[in-house]
N, C-alpha and C positions, 0 to 999 in steps of 0.2 A: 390257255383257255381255248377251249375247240367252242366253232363256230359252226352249228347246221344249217346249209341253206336247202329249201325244197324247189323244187319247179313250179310255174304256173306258167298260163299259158292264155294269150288273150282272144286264140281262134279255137276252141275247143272245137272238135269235129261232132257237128251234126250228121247229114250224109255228106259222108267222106269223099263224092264224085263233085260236089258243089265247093264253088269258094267262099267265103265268109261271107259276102253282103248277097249272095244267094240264098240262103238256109230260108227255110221256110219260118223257123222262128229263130229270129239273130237275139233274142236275149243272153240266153245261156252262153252265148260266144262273144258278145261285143261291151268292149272299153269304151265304149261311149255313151252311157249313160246321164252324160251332161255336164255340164260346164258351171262351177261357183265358185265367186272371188278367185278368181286366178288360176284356179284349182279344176283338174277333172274327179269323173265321178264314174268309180268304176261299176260294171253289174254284170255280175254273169259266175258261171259254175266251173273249179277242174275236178274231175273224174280220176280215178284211182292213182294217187300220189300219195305213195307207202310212206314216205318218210315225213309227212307233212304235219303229224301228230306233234313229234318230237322236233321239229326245224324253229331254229330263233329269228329267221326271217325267209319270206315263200319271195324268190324272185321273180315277176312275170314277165314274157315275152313270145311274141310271135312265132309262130311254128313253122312260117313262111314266107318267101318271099311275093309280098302286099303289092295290090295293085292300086292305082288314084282313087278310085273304088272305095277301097277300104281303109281309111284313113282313121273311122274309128279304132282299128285294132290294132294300128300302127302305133302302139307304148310300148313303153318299157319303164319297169318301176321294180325297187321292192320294197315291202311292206312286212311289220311283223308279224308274227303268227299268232299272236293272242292280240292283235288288234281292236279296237272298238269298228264293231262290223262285222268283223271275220266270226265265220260260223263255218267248223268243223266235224262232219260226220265221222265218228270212225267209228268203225264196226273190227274188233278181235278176229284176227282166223288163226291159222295155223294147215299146213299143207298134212299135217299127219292128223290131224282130226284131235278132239279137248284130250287132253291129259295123255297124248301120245307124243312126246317128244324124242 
């Protein structure tokens, strides 16, 4: 049995010059959405993650090395990919244009 796993990532880049508890809006980037029953709550967006369609589990993890600062985004987890919660955009392309293969 093959197993696909995709990336996730709990610092998505805003402005890429700022560090995660800088961004001007830290939603779309922070793992800390809150705390229930024992359990965190994650909230936030990844951006173009080709294989994430087809993966039987999206692993998430820090892009970087976190500072005391940042503790919301200091997880690591994974989660599967059809999830309750999980909501996946994908958009078809193809580098040769429809029906150019």
């Amino acid at each position: 049995m093959t197993w696909w796993v995709a990336p996730g990532k709990t610092d998505v880049k805003g402005d890429r010059k700022l560090r995660p508890h800088q961004q001007k809006r830290p939603d779309p980037l922070s793992a800390g959405g809150g705390k229930a029953q024992g359990c965190i709550i994650v909230r936030g967006a990844k951006a173009h993650n080709s294989i994430a369609a087809y993966a039987d589990e999206i692993l998430v993890t820090p892009t970087r090395l976190l500072t005391k600062e940042e503790g919301d985004w200091a997880v690591a987890f994974a989660i599967p990919g059809d999830a309750p919660g999980i909501r996946q955009v994908v958009v078809a392309s193809s580098p040769h244009g429809p029906g150019n293969n």
